[in-house]
Backbone bond lengths (Angstrom), bond angles and torsions (degrees), N, CA, C in turn:
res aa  C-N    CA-C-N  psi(-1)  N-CA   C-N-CA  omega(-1)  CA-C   N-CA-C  phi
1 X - - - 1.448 - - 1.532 110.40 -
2 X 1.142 127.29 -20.92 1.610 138.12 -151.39 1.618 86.44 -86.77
3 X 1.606 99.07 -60.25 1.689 118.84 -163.10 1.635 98.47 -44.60
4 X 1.427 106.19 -60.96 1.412 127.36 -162.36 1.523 107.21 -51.20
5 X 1.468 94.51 -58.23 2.178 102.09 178.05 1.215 108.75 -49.71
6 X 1.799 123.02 -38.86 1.607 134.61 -162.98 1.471 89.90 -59.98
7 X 1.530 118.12 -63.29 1.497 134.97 -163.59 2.195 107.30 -31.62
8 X 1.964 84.70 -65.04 0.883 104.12 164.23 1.628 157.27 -52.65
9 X 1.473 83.02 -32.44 1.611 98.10 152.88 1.456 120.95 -73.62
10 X 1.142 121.60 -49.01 1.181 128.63 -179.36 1.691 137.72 -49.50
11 X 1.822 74.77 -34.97 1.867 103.63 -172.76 1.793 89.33 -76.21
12 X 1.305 128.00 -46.24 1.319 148.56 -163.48 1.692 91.45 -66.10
13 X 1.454 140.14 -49.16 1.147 146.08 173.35 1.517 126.97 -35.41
14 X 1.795 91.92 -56.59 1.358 120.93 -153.06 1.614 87.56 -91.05
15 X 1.147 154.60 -28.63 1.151 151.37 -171.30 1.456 128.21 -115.19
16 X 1.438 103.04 29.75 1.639 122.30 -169.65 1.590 87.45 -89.69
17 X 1.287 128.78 173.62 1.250 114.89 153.80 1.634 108.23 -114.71
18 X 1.376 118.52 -14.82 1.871 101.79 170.00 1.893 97.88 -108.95
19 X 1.044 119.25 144.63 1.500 132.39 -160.14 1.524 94.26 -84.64
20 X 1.199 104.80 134.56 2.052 115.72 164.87 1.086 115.47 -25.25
21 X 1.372 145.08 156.82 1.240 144.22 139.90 1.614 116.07 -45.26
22 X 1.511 124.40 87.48 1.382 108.26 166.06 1.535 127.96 -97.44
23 X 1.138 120.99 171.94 1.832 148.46 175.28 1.013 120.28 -106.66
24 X 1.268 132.32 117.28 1.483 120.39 158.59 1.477 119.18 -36.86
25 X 1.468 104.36 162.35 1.666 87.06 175.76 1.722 117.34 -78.60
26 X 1.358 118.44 -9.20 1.289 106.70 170.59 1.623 110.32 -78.81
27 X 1.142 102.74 -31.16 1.615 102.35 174.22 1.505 112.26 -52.16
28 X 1.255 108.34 -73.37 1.453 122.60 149.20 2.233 120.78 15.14
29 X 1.509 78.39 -83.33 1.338 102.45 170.40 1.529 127.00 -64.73
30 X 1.460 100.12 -33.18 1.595 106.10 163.86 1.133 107.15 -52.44
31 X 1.102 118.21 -76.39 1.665 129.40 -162.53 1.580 99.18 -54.82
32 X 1.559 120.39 -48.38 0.930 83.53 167.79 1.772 163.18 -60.93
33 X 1.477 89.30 -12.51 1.557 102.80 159.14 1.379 149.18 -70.60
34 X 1.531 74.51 -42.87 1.619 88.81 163.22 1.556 118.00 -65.54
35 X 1.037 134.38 -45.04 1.273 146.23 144.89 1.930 101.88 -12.61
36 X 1.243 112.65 -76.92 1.389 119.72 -165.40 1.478 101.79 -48.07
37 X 1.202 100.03 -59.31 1.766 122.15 -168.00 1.715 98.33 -39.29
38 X 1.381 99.19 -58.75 1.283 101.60 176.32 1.321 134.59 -43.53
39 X 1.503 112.48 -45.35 1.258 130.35 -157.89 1.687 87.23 -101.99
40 X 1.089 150.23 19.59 1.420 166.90 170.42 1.473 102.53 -101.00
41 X 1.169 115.64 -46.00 1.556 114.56 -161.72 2.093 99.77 -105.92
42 X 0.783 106.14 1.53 1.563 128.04 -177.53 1.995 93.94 -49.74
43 X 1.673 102.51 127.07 1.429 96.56 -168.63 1.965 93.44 -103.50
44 X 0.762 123.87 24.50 1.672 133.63 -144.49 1.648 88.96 -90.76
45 X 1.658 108.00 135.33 1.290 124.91 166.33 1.698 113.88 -37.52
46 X 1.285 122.48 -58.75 1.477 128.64 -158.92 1.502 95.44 -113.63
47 X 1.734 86.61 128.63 1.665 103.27 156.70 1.769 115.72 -59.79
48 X 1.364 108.28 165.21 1.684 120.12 178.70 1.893 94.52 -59.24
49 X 1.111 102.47 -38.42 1.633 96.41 -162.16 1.587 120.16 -71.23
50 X 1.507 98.52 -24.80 1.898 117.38 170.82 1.939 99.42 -58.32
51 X 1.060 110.41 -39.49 1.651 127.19 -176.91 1.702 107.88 -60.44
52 X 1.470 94.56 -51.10 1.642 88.47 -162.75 1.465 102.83 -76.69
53 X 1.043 110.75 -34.02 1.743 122.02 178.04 1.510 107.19 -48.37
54 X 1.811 111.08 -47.36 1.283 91.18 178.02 1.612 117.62 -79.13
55 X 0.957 126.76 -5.34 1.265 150.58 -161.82 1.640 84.75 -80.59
56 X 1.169 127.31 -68.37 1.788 130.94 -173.36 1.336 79.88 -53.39
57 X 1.192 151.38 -80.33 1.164 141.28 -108.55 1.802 108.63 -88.08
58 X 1.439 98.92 -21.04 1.148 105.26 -158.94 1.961 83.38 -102.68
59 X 0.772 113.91 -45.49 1.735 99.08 160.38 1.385 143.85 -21.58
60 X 1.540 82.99 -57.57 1.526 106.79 -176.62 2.097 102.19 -71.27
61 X 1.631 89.34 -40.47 1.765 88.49 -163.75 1.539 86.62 -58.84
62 X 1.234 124.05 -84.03 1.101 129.46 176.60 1.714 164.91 11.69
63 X 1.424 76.66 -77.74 1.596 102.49 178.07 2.057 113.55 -128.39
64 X 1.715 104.41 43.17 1.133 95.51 -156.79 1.680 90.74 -88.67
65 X 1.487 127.70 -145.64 1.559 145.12 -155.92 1.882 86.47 -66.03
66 X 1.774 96.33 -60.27 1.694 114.86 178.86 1.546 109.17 -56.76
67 X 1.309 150.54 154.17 0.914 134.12 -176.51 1.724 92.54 -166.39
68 X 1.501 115.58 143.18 1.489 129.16 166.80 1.505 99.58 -130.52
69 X 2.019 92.41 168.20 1.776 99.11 -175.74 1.477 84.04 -85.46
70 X 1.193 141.09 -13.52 1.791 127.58 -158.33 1.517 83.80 -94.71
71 X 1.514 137.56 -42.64 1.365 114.93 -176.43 1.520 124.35 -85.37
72 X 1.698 117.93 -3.84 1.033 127.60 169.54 1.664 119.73 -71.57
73 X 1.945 93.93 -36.18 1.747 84.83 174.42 1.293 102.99 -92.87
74 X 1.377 150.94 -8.98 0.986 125.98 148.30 2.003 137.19 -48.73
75 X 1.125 94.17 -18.99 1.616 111.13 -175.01 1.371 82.75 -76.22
76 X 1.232 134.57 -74.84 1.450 150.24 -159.84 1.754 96.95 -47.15
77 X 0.812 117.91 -85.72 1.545 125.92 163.68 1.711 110.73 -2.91
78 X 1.375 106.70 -81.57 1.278 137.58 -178.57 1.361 101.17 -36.12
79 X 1.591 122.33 -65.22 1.581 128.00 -166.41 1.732 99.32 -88.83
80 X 1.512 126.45 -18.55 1.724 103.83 168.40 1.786 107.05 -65.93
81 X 1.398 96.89 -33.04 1.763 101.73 -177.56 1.834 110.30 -43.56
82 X 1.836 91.65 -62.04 1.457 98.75 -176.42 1.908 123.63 -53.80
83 X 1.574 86.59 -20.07 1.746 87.54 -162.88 1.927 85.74 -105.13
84 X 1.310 138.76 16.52 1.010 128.14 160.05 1.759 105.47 -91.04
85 X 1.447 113.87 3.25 1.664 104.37 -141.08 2.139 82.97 -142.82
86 X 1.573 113.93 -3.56 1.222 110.93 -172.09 1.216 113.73 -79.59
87 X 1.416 112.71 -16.22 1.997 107.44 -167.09 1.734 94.95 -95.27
88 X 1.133 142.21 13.42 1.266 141.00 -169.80 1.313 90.80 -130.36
89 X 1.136 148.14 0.30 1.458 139.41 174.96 1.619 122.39 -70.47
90 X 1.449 140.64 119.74 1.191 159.18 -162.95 1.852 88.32 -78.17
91 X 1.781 112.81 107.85 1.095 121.56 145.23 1.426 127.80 -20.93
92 X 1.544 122.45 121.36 1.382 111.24 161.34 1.485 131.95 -66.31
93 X 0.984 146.68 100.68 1.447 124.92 174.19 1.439 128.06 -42.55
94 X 1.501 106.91 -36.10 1.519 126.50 -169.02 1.718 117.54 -51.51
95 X 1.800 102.90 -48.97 0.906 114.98 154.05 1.149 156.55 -74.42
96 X 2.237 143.33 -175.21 1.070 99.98 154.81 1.546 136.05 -114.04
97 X 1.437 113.95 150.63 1.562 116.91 179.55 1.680 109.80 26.74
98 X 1.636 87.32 -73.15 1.210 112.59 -149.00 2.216 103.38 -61.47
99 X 1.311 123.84 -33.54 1.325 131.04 145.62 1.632 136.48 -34.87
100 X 1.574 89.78 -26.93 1.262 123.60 -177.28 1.276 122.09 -80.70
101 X 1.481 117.88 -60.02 1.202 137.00 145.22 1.190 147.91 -75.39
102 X 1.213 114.09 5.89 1.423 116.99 167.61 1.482 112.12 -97.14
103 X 1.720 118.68 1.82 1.516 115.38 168.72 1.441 128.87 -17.83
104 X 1.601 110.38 -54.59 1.283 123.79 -142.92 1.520 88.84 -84.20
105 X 1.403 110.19 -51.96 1.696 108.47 -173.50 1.119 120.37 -57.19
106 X 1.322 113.61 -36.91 1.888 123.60 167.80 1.460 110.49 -53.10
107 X 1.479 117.36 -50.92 1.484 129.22 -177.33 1.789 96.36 -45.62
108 X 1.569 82.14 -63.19 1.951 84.03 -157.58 1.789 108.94 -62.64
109 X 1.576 131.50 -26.98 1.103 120.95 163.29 1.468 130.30 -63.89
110 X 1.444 118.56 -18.99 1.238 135.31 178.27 1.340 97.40 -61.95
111 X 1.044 115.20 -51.19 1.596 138.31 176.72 1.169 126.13 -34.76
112 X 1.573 82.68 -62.11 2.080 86.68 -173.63 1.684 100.78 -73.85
113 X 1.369 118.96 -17.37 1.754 128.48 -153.50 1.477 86.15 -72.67
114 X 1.650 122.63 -54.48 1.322 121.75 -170.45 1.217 124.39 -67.44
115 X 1.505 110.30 -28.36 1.565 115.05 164.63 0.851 125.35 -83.76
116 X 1.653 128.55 -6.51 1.840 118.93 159.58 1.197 109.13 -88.35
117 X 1.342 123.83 -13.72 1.845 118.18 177.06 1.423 105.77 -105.65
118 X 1.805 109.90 9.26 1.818 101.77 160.01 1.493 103.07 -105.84
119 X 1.427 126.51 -19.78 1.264 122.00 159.89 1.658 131.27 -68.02
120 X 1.298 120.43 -9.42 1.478 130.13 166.59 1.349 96.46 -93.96
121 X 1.580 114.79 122.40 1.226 115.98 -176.16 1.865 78.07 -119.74
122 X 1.580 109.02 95.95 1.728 103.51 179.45 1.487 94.97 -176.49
123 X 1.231 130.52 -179.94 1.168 151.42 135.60 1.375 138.14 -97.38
124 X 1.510 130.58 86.14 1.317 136.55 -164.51 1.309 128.59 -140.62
125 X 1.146 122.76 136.05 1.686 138.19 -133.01 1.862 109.50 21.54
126 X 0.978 99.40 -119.07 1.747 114.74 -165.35 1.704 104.83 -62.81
127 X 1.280 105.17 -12.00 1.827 94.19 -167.81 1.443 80.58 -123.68
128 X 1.720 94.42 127.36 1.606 117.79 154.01 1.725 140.57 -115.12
129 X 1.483 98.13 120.99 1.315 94.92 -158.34 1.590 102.11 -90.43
130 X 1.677 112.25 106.36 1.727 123.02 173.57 1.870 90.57 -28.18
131 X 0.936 114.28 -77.86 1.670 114.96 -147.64 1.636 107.02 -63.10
132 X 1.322 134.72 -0.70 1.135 142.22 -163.53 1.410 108.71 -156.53
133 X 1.092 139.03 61.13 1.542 142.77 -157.41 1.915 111.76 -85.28
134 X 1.650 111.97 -19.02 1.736 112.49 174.53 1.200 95.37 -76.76
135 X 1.381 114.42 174.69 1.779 143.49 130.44 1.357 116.07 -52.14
136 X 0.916 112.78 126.59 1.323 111.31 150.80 1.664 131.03 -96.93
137 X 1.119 128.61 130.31 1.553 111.67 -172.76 2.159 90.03 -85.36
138 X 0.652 129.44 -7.20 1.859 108.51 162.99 1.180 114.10 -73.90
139 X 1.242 119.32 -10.38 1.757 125.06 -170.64 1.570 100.12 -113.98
140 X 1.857 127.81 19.56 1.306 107.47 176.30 1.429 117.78 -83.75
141 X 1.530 124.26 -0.49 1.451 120.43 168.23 1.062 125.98 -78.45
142 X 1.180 105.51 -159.00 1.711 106.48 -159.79 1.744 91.07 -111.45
143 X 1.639 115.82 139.63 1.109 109.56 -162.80 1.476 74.85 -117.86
144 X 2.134 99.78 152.12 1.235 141.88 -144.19 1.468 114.38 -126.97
145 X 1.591 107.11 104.63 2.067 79.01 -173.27 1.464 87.89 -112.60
146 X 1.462 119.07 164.73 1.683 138.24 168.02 1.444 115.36 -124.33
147 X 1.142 118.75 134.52 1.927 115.04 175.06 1.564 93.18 -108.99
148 X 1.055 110.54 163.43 1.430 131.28 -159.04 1.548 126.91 163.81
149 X 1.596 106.32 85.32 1.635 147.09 175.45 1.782 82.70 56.19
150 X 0.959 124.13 68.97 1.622 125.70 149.83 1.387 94.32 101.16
151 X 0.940 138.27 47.72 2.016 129.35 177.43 1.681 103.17 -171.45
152 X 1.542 95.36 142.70 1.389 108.26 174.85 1.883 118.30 -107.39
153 X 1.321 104.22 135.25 1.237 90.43 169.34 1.390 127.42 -139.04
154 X 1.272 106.79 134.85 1.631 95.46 -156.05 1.900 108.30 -107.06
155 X 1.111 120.26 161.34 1.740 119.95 177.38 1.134 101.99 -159.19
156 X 1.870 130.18 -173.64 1.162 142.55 -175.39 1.305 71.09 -126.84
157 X 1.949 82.26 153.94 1.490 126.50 -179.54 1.649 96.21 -101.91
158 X 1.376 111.49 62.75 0.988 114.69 169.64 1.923 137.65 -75.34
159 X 0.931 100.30 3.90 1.925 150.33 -175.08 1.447 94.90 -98.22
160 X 0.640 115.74 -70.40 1.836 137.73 -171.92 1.357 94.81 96.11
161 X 1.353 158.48 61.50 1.419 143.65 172.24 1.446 105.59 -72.85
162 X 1.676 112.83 -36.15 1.387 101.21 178.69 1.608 122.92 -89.80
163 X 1.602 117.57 13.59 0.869 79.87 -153.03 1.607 88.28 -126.93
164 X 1.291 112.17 17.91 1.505 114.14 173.45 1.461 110.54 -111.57
């Protein structure tokens, strides 16, 4: 899955027509500190780890084997809340760093997960959607999500580019 998203990100890169905002890598690294520093000195009720917990929890309610569109936009809901509320979050000590900081990336995959299983409006193999229980043959590709400066967007790989 890692390989596949990499592919996908990449392909998504190379075919933008105005280029990302980039950093050098010392720039890069700046920010990234400042970032830490920040999130070090963070006066905020709840540790990162109170977050991810609800984050499992709200997964599981959610987006489990059973699946609805009313509990899918609720999942969606639930994790823009958390990832509006993640850069102000008080470091755990308990844990490590690395639990700490990987919030945001967890947030944003949670993300794209809920918006490709709110964009299949079907039921197919292992995941069943209560409100939509057939197949659909328009929904037999492989569905595609993109982030882009705060927005998700999802489509079928109806082309197959990714999937040959």
């Amino acid at each position: 899955a890692a390989l596949y998203g990499g592919v996908v990100a990449a392909d998504d890169l190379c075919h933008r027509t105005t280029p990302p905002h980039c950093l050098s890598f010392a720039q890069f690294i700046a920010h990234q500190e400042r970032h830490l520093e920040a999130l070090l000195d963070s006066k905020s009720l709840f540790p990162v780890t109170y977050i991810r917990d609800m984050l499992a929890d709200t997964m599981h309610d959610c987006m489990g084997i059973v699946r609805t569109e009313k509990g899918l936009a609720e999942g969606i809901d639930a994790v823009e809340y958390y990832q509006s509320i993640a850069g102000r979050l008080r470091y755990d000590s308990s844990v490590s760093m690395y639990a700490n900081y990987s919030l945001t990336g967890i947030l944003a995959t949670a993300h794209a997960s809920l918006s490709c299983a709110m964009a299949r409006k079907e039921s197919r193999g292992a995941h069943y959607r209560d409100d939509m229980p057939q197949s659909k043959d328009e929904y037999e590709y492989a569905t595609l999500v993109s982030y882009d400066d705060g927005s998700y967007r999802t489509w079928l790989d109806k082309e197959q580019d990714y999937e040959s």
